[in-house]
C-alpha positions as a Markdown table, in Angstrom:
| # | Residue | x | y | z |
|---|---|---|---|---|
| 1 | Unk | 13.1 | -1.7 | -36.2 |
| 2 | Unk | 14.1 | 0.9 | -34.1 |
| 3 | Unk | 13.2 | 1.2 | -30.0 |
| 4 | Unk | 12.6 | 4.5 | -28.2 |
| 5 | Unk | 15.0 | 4.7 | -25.3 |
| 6 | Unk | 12.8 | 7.8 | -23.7 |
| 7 | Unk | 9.9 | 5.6 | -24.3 |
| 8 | Unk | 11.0 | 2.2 | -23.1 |
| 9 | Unk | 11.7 | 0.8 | -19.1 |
| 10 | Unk | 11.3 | -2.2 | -17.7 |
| 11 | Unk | 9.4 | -3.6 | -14.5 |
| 12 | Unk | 10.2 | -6.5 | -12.0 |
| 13 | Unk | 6.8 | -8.2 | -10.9 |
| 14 | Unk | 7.1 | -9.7 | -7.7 |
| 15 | Unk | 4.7 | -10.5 | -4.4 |
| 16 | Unk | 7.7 | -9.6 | -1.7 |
| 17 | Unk | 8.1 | -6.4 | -0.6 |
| 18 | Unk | 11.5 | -6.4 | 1.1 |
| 19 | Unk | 13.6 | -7.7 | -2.1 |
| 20 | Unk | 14.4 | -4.2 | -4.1 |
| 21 | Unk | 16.0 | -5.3 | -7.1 |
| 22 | Unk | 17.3 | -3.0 | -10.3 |
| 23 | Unk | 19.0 | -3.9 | -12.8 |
| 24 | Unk | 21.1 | -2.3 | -15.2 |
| 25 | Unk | 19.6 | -2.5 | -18.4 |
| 26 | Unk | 21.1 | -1.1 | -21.4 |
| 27 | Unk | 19.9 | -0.4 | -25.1 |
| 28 | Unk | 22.3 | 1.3 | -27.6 |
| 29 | Unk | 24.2 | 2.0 | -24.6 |
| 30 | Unk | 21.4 | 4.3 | -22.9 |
| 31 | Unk | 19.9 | 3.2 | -19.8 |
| 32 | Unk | 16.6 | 1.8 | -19.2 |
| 33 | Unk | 14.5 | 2.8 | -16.1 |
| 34 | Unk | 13.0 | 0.8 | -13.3 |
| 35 | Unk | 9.2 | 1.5 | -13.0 |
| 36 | Unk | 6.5 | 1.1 | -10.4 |
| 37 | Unk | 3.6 | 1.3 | -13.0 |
| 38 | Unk | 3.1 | 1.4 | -16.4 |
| 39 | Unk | 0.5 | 1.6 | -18.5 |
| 40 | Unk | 0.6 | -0.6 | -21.4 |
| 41 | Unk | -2.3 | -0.7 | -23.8 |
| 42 | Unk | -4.8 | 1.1 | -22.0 |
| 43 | Unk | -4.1 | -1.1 | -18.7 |
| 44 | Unk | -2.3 | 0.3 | -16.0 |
| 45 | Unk | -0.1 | -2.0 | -14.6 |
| 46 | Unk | 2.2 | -2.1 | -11.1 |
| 47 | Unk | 5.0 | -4.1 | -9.9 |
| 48 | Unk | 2.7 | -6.5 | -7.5 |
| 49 | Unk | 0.2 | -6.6 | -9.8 |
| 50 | Unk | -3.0 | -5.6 | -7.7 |
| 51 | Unk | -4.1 | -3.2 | -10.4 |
| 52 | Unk | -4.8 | -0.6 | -7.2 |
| 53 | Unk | -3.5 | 2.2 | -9.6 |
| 54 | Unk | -5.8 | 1.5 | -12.4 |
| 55 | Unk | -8.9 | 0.7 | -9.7 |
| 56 | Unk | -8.2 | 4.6 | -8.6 |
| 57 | Unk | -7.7 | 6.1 | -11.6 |
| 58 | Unk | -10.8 | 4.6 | -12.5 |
| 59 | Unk | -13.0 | 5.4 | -9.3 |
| 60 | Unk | -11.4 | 9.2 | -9.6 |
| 61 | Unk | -12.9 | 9.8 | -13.0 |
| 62 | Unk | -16.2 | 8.1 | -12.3 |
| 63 | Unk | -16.2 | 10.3 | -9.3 |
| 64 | Unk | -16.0 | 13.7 | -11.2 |
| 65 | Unk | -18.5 | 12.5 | -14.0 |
| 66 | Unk | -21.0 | 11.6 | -10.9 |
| 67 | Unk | -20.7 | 15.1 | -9.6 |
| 68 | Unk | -21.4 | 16.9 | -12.5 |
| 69 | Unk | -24.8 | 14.6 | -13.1 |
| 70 | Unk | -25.3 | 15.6 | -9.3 |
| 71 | Unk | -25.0 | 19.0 | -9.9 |
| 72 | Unk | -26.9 | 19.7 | -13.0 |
| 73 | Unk | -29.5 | 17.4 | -11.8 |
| 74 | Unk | -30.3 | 20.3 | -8.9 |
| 75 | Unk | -34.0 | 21.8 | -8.8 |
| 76 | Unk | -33.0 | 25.1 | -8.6 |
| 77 | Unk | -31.7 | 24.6 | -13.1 |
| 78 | Unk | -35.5 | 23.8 | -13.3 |
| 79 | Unk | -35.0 | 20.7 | -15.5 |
| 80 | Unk | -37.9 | 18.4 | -15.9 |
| 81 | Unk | -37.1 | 14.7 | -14.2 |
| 82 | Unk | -37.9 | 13.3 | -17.7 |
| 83 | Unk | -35.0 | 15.1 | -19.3 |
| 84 | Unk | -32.8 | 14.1 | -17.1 |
């Protein structure tokens, strides 16, 4: 099996905000890179594990989506209330 350096980092979870820690991690001799978030099968995940990143993400495109029903839902397109 082989693992994708340029793919592949690594995250500390922890609940204290005043303890930085980073290691040096080291595959094949490459490097491995200290995240704040990741997402990882669809979930987005951060390093105190409040899934705030994900909640915005989230609220953003729900946002834009409810904008567009706002706008096309205007009297002035003429659409009938029962189409939309």
């Amino acid at each position: 099996m082989k693992i994708s350096v340029e793919k592949s980092c690594y995250m500390i979870f922890e609940n204290k905000t005043k303890v930085k820690t980073n290691l040096n991690l080291k595959i094949n001799g490459n490097s491995l890179n200290n995240e704040e978030k990741v997402k990882f099968l669809g979930i987005m995940l951060d390093s105190k594990l409040t899934f705030s990143p994900m909640v915005a993400d989230l609220k953003e495109r729900c946002n834009s989506r409810l904008h567009l029903i706002k706008y096309l839902s205007n009297r002035k397109w003429g659409l009938k209330p029962e189409t939309l």
